[in-house]
N, C-alpha and C positions, 0 to 999 in steps of 0.2 A: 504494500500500500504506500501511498503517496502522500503527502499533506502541503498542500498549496493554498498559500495565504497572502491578502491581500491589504495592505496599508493606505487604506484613503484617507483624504482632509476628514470626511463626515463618518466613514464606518469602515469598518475592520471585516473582511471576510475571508473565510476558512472555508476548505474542501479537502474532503476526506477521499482519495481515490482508489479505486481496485476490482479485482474482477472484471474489468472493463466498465465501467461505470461509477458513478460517485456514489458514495455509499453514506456519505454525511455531509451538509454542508450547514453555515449559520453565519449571519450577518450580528456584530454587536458596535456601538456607535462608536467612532473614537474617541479616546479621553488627551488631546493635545499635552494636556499638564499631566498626565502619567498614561506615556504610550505602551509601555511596559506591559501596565494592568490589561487597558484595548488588547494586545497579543494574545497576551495569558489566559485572558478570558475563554476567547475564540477558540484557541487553541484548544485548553480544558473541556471542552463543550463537545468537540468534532473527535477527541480520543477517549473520553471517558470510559473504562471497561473493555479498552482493546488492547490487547499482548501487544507494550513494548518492540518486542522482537518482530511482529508483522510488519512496522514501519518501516519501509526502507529510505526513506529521505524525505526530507524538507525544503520547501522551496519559497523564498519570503520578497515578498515586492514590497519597497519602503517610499513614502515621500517626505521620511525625515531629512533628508541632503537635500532634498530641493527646496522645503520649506524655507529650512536654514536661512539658505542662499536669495530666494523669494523675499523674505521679509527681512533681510539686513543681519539676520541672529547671528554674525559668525564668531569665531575665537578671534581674540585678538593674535597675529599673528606677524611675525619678521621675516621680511623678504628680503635675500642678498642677492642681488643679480651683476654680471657680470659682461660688459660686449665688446672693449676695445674701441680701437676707431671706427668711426665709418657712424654709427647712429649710438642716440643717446637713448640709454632703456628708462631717462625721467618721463619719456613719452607714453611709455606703458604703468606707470605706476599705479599697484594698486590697492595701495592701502598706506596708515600712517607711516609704520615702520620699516621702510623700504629702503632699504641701500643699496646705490651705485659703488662697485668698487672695482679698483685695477684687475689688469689679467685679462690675456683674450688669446683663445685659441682661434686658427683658420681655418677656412671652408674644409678642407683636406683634416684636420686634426693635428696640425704643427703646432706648438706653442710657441708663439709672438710676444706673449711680456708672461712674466711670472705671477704668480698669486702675493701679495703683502701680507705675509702673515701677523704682522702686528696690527695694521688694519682690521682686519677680521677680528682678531681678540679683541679690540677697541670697540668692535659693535658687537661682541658677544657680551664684552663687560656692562654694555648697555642695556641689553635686550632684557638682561638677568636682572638688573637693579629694577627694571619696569616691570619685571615678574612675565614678562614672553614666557610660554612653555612650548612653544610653536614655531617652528623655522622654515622656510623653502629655500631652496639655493639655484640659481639656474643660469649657465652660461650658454650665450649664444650657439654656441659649435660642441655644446657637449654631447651631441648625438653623434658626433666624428672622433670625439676624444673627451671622455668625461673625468680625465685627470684633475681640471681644477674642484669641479664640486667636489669629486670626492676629498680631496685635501682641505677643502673648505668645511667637509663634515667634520673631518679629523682634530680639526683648530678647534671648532667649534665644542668637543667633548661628549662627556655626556652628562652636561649640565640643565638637559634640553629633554624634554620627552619623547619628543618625536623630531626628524630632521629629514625633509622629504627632498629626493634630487630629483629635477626635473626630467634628465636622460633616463630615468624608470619610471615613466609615464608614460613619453612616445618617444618612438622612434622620426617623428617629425620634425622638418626644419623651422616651420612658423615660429621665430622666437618673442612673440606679441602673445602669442597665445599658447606657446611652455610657462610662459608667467604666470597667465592667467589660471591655466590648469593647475599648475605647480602652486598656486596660491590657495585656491579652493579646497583642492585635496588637503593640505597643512592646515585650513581653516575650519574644515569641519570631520577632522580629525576626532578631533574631542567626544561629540556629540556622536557619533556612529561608535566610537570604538567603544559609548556606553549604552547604548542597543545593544551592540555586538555580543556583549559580556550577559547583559541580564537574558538575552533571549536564550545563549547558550546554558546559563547554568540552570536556568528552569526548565530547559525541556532535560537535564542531565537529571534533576534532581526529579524529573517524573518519571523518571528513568527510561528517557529517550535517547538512546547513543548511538546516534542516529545520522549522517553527514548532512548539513546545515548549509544551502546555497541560495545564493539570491540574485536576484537577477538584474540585469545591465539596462543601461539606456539602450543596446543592440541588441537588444531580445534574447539576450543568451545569460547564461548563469556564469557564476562565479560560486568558487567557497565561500563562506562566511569567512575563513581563517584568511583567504589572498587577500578579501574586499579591508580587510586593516592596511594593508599596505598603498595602497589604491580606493580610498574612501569615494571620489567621485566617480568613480563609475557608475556607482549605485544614484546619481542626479537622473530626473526623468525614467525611472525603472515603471512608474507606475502609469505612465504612456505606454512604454513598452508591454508591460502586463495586456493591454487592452489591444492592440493587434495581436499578439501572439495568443489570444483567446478566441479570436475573426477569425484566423489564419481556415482552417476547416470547414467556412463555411462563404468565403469568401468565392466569388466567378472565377473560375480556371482560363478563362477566355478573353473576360474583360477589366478594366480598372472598380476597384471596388475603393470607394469613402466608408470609412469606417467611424464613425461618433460613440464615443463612452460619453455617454450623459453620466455626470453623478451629482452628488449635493454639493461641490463646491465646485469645481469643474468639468467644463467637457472638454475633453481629449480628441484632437481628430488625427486619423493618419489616411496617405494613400494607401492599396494593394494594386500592383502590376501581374495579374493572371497569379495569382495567390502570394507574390514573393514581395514583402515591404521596402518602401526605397530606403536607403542611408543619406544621412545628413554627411555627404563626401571630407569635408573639414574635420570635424566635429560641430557640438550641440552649441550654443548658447544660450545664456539664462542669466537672468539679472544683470544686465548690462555685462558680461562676460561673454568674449569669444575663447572658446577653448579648444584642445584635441581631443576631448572625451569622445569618442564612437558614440552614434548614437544613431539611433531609426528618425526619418524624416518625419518629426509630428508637430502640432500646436497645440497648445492649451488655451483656453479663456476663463475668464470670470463667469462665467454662467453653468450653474447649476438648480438643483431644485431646491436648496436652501439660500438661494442669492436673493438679499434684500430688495425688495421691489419698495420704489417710492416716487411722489410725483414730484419734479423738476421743470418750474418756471411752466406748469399749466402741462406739461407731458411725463408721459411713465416710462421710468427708466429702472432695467434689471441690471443688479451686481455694478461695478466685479466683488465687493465684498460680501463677506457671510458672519451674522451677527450670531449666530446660533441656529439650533432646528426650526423646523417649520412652525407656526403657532400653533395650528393643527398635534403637535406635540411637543406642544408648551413651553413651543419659541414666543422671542419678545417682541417680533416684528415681522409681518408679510411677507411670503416668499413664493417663486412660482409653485412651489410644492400648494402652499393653500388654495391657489388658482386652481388646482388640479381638485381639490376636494369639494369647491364650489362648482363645480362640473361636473361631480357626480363620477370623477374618473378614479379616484382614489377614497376611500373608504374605511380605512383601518387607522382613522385617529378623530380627533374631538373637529367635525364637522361645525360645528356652531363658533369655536375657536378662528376657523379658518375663515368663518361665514365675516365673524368680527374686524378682522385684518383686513380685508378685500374691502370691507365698507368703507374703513375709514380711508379709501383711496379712490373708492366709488365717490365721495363726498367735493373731495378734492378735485374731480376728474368732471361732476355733474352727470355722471350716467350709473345703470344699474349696478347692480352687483354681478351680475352674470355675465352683463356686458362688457364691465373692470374684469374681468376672470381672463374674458373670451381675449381682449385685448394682449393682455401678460402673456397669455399663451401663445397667441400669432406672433409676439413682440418675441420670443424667447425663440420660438422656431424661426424667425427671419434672422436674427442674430448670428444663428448658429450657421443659417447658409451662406450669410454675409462671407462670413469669416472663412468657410471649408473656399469659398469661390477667390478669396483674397490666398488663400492657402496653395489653391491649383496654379493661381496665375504666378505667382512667384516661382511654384516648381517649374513651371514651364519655359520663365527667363533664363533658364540657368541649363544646363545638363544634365538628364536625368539618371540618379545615381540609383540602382537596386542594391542587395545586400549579395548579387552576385554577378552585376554585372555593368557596365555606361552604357547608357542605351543616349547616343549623340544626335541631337534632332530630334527627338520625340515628343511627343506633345498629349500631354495625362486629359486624357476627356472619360471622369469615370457614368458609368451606366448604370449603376447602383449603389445602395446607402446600408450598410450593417448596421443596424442599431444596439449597444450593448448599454448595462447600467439600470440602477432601479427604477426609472420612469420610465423607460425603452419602448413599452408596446405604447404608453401614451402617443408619445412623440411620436415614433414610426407613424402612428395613424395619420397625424396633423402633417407630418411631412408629404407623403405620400398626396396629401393632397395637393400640397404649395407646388411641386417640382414635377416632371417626368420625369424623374430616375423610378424605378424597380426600389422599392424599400423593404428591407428584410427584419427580423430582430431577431438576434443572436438565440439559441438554444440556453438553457439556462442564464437569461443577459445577468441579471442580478447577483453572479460572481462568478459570471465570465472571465472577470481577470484572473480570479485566481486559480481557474482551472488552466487560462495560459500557461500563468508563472510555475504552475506544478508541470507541466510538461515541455516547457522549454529545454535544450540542450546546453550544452557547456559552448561557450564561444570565447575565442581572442585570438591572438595574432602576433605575427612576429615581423620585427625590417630589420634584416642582416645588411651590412654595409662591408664591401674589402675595397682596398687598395691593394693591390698585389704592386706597383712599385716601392709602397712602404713597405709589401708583407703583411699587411693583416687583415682582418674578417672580426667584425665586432658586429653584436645585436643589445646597443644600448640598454634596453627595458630590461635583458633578461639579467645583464650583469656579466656579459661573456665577450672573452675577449681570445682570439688563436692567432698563431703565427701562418702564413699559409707561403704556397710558392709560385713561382711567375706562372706556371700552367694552371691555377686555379682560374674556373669560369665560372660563367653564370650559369649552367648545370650544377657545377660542384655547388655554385652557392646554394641554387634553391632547394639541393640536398639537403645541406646542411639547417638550412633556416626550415626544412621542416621535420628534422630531427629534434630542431630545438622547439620547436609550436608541438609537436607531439609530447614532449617532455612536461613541459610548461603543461598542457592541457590537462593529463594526468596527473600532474602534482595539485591542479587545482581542482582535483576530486570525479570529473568525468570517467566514465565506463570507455572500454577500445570500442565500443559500437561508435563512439560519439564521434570519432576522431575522422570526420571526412574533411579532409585540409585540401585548399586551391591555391594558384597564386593569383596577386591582386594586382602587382607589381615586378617587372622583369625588364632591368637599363641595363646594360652596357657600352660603356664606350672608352677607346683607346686616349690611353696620354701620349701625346708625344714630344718629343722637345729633339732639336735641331733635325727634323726630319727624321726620326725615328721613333716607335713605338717604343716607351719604356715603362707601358704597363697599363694594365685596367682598371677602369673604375666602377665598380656593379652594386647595385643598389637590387633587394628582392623583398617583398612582400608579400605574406604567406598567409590565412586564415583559415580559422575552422569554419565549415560552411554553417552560419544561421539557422533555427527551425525548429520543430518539435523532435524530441526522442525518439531515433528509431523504432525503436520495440515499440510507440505507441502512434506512429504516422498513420499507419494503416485503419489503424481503429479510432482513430482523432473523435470522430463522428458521433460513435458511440460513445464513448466516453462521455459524452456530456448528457447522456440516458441520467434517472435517477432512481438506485436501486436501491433503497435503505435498508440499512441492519436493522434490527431490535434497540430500539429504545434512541432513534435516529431522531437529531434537533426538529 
């Protein structure tokens, strides 16, 4: 059995998987001031009275890293960056604690000035008197030669908790946004590695020993034990949870728009004949561009708990959320009560709901039903607004899949997935407004969490040589060989998928999981006075994207629901 679990702004949901089918599943609300309990609960609820040992793994989607980052919460944290001549990293700054200091390696990995080690102790002595517990380090060219960070970690001690190098993030050259990433991951260090701990020791102490993964902004998992080292990965996982829960039910033939409605946000992404696109860069979020991999999606402010309120004589929803619905004994109007004054929703204090709509009906000079009818068209135009402002964007740019550049193509999708707790509402009302084909997911109401429980292990390696220096480095992994003048770019992509094999497994996936591609394959000759004295190859390797093999075939089923004895 499986247990896939879901961390949303408004509610927490758990899925109990096996036999080919869900065998439990339970929604309970989240608690933001102790997300701990939200888990635990859920959790509690969907294993009650089942052997331990049946459990084979755990798979947890969070939007504690994103919230973080969303609302400003981050650790306060010290940034040393590094570039030499040519540009100034004060352009990229981004936070108080930020140092430019000497020392710059070249495109190639040569060292051009040295590191100042007194320097650096001079801004360790500092960071420590301000009580920093938090560092990134990032040089320009240290994905060529990451000799200075690492001596920069060394200076630094271990007066520090954590000391994050940017060259073990990505293997990419964007050094604007190794900052950025490199800053994020050190900043919400804190706050994930104390998730990390409490989810782990309670499912130990319920005597779950059990492997513990969660899943990526690219739809793919991670350990819980790698996601300490690499805290942002896990930003936007709960986007990702809501395609990779589509993926099964998504057109094989045509583009498919995907919407997770939930109570505090909707999530949309594209699908290309079932396969999700990649944000080719990486994600951004909060004013942050980064390398984080990540699936092509957006989020908005609208959900069924978005404050609805009238502005200068018009009604306007979200982007914030005051709490639940008044309908369940929220303090302010939200489309969710719109839905109860229309007879669409049913299962909380109707007259509550009836109350809130009114006093906007008053405001607005029309009915109550007619206030309802409005929120609700006003919340579906919203939503299309946005997927339409979504396509047109993909479509300036080059459209990236999770396996492949599709150059010149242009996303015209032909149907709408509907997932999330209002799902059949909405689907209806859509299906009116558009000609798309409108569908709603199979168990929408924790749909994600049956993604995040069947998603695979994903990530990736970039091996870099110079065979005129002699060497073959894959920054992320920490790995460095001597090589010789007839190493090529076969040899390399050998190698670099020895190392994505290695790496995969050590972060807990099965050999079923391991189907690795390459993404990236350069070579080209140096030469200097008319002769070749050596290559320069550059290889990018991944594991491919997607659902667990052992469960691809049966995706479908799986979202059946079979309950045990004594099922939430």
């Amino acid at each position: 059995m499986i247990i896939g679990l879901d961390v949303g702004g408004t509610h927490t949901d758990v899925v109990l998987i096996g036999e080919g089918c869900i065998l439990r599943q339970t929604k309970v609300p989240t608690d933001p001031s102790n997300l701990f309990g939200s888990v635990w609960t859920a959790l509690d609820e969907v294993t009650r009275d089942v052997p331990p040992e049946t459990i084979r793994r755990a798979v947890l989607s969070t939007t504690l890293t994103t919230n973080a980052i969303a609302e400003g919460k981050l650790e306060e944290t010290g940034m040393i960056v590094s570039a030499g001549p040519g540009i100034d990293p004060e352009c990229f700054r981004t936070n108080k604690h930020y140092y430019t200091v000497s020392g710059s390696i070249d495109h190639r990995g040569r060292e051009i000035q040295s590191i100042d080690s007194m320097e650096i102790e001079a801004i360790a002595s500092l960071l420590r008197s301000e009580g920093i517990r938090h560092v990134g380090v990032v040089g320009k060219f240290s994905v060529r030669n990451p000799k200075h960070e690492i001596l920069i970690r060394e200076i630094l001690g271990d007066d520090f908790e954590n000391v994050v190098l940017g060259h073990r993030l990505s293997g990419n050259l964007s050094f604007p946004r190794r900052i950025a990433t490199t800053y994020l991951n050190a900043s919400v260090y804190a706050i994930h590695k104390k998730f990390f701990q409490a989810v782990k020791d309670s499912l130990q102490k319920k005597g779950l020993h059990i492997p513990i993964f969660i899943l990526k902004a690219d739809g793919g998992t991670m350990s819980l034990e790698a996601s300490l080292n690499s805290p942002g990965q896990t930003i936007l996982s709960g986007p990702a949870a809501s395609v990779m829960g589509s993926l099964p039910f998504a057109s094989e033939t045509e583009e498919t728009l995907v919407l997770d409605i939930g109570g505090t946000t909707t999530d949309m992404a594209i699908l290309i004949r079932r396969v999700p696109l990649l944000d080719p860069l990486g994600c951004e979020l909060g004013g942050y561009k980064t390398l984080i991999r990540s699936l092509k999606t957006r989020s908005i402010g609208l959900g069924g708990d978005s404050t609805v309120r009238v502005v200068n004589g018009e009604l306007t929803i979200g982007p914030d959320r005051q709490g639940r619905a008044m309908a369940y004994g929220g303090p302010v109007p939200t489309t969710t009560d719109a839905l109860f004054v229309l007879g669409k929703a049913t299962n909380g204090d109707v007259e509550a709901a009836k109350k809130g709509i009114e006093s906007l009906a008053r405001q607005q000079g029309t009915s109550i039903e007619e206030t309802a009818n409005q929120i609700f068209d006003l919340a579906c135009n919203k939503i299309l607004e946005e997927a339409a402002r979504m396509i047109d964007d993909i479509n300036s740019k080059p459209v990236y899949t999770v396996q492949e550049l599709l150059e010149g193509y242009q996303v015209k999708p032909k149907e709408i997935l509907v997932l999330g707790g209002p799902a059949p509402y909405f689907a209806f009302r859509l299906a009116a407004m558009t000609e798309f084909e409108v569908h709603v997911v199979p168990q929408w109401h924790v749909a994600n969490a049956i993604g995040a429980a069947l998603a695979k292990n994903t990530c990736e390696v970039t091996l870099f040589a110079d065979t005129e220096r002699g060497i073959a480095i894959a920054p992320e992994e920490d790995f460095y060989q001597q090589v010789k003048k007839d190493f090529d770019h076969q040899k390399a992509v050998n190698l670099a998928f020895e190392l994505l094999k290695n790496k995969c497994l050590q972060e807990g996936a099965s050999e079923s999981e391991v189907e690795v591609e390459v993404l990236e394959d350069i070579q080209f000759n140096m030469v200097r006075d008319f002769y070749t004295t050596g290559k320069n190859i550059r290889v990018k390797v991944q594991i491919k994207p997607g659902l667990i093999p052992e469960f691809r075939d049966m995706a479908e089923k799986l979202f059946n629901f079979c309950p045990l004895p004594g099922t939430i």
